[in-house]
C-alpha positions in Angstrom: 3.3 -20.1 32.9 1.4 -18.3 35.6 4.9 -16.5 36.6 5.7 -15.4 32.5 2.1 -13.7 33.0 2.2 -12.3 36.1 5.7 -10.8 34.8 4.4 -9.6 31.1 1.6 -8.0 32.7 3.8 -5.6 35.5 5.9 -5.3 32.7 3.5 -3.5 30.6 1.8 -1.7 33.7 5.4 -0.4 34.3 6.0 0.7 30.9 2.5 2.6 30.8 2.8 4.3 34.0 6.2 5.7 32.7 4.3 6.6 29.8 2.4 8.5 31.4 4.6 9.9 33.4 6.9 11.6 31.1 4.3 12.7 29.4 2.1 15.4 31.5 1.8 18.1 28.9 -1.8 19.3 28.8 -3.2 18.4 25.3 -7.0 19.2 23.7 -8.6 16.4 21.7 -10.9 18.0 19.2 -13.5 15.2 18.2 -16.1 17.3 16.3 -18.6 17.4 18.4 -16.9 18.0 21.4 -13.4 18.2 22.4 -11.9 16.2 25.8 -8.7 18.0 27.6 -6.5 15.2 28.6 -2.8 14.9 29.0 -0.8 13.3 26.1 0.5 10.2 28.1 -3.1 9.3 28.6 -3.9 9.9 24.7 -0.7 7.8 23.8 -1.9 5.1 26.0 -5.6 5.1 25.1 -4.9 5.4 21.1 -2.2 2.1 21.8 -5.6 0.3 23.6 -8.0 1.3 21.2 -5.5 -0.2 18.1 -4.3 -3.4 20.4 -8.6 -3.9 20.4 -9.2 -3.1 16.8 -6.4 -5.4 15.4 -7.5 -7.8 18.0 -11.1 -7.6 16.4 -9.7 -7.7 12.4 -7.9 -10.8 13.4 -10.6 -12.3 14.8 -12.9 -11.9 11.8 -10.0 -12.5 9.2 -8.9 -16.0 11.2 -10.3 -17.3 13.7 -13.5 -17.2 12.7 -13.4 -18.5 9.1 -10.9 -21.7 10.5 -13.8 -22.3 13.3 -16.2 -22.6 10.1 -13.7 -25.2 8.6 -13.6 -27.3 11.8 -17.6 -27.1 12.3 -18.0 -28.2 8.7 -15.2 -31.0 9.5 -16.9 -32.1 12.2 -20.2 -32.2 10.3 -18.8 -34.3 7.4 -17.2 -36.9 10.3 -20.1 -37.4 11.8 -22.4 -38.0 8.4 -19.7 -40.7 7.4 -20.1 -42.6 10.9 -23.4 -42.4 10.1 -24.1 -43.6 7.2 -21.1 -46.4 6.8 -22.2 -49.6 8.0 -21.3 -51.2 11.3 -18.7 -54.2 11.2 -19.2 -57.3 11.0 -22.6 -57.1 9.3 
């Protein structure tokens, strides 16, 4: 499993560093306020980033954690009915 990892991951670095490599033209990001002069393999791979977070995030709010509010109310109800049952053999 460590070697699928380690594999995915130079895999990705590979494909971003061509990224950015075959993509040196001089671009200017106009934000408003102020405006950052970048090249556009390092926009193409920042934008990728900042949506891999944000959908990371959205999935996160929209299923993880309402299923970790199921199990906590699972466990709750588990451990009120070994409560209050009575022992065997009684």
């Amino acid at each position: 499993m460590r070697l699928l990892r380690l594999l995915v991951a130079l895999a990705c670095l590979s494909i971003g560093g061509a990224v950015g490599a075959l993509n040196p033209q001089p671009i200017v990001l106009d934000l408003g306020a102020t405006a950052l002069h970048t090249t556009l393999g390092v926009a193409i791979l920042i934008s990728l980033l900042i949506g891999v977070v944000v959908g990371g995030l959205v999935m996160t709010a929209s299923v993880v954690l309402p299923l970790r509010q199921r199990l906590r109310r699972a466990e709750a109800d588990s451990s009120k009915s070994r409560v209050t049952s009575p022992p065997e053999g009684l």
